[in-house]
C-alpha positions as CSV (number, residue, x, y, z in Angstrom):
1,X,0.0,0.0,0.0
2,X,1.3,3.4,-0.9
3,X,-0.4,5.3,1.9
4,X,-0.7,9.1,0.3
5,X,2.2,8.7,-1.8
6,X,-0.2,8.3,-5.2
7,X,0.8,8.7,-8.9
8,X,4.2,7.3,-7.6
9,X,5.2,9.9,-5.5
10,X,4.2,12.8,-8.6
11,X,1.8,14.4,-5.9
12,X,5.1,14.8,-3.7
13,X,6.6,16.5,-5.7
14,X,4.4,18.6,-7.2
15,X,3.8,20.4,-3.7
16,X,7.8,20.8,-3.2
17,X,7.6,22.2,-6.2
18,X,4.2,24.7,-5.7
19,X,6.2,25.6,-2.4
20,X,9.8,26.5,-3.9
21,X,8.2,28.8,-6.6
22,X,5.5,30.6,-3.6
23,X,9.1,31.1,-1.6
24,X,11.0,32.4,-4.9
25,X,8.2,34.8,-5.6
26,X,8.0,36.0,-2.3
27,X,11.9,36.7,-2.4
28,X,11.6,38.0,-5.3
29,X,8.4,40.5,-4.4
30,X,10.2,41.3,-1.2
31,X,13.4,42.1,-2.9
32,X,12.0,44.8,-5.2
33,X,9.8,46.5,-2.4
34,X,13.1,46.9,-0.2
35,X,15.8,47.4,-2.7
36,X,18.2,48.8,-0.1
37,X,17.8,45.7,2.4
38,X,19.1,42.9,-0.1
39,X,22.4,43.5,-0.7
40,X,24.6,42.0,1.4
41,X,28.3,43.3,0.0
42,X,29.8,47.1,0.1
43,X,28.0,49.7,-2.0
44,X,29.9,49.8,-5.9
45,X,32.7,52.3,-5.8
46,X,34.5,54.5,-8.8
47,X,37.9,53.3,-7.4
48,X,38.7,57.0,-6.7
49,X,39.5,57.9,-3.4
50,X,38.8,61.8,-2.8
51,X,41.1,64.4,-3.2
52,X,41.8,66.2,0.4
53,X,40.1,69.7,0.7
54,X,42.2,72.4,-0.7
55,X,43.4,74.8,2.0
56,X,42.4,78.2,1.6
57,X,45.9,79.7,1.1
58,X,46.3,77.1,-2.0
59,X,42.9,78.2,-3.2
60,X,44.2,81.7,-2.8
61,X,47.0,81.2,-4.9
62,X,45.1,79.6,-7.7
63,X,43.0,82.6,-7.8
64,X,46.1,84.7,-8.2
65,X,47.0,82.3,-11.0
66,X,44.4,82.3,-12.6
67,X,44.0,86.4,-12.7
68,X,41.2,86.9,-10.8
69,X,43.2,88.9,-8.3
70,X,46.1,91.6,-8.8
71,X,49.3,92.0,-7.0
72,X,48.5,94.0,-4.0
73,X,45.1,92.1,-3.4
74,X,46.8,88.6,-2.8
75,X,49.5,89.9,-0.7
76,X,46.6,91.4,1.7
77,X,45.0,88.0,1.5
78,X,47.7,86.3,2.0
79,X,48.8,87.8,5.3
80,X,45.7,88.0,6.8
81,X,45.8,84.5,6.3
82,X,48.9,83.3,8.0
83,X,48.5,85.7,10.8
């Protein structure tokens, strides 16, 4: 006597089978609601690490260079910046 396990076992498997796809579609369902949740590894970077922050006498001096100031105005700038 086969005792539930009809069609040789085809009814088995068939539920294992109804189960698996209910969890993959829930995975899947749950996955696009809470994109931000599912990813267990770092966030991609570009591989670029950030430059430091330019220190103001530096950006001071690229002014200069670039014309933006004369003479006289970056030698006032320029001490009241180191005093």
């Amino acid at each position: 006597m086969m005792m539930g396990f009809g069609y040789g076992g085809l009814s088995m498997i068939l539920m294992i089978l109804f189960w698996v796809v209910i969890i993959v579609v829930a995975v899947w369902l749950l996955s696009r609601l809470f994109p931000q949740v599912t990813g267990f590894t770092a966030p991609p970077s570009s591989g670029k690490r950030s430059k430091p922050a330019e220190s103001p006498l530096d950006i001071l001096k690229q002014r200069y260079a670039r014309g933006e100031l004369n003479q006289a105005e970056y030698d006032e700038m320029r001490r009241k910046l180191l005093e």
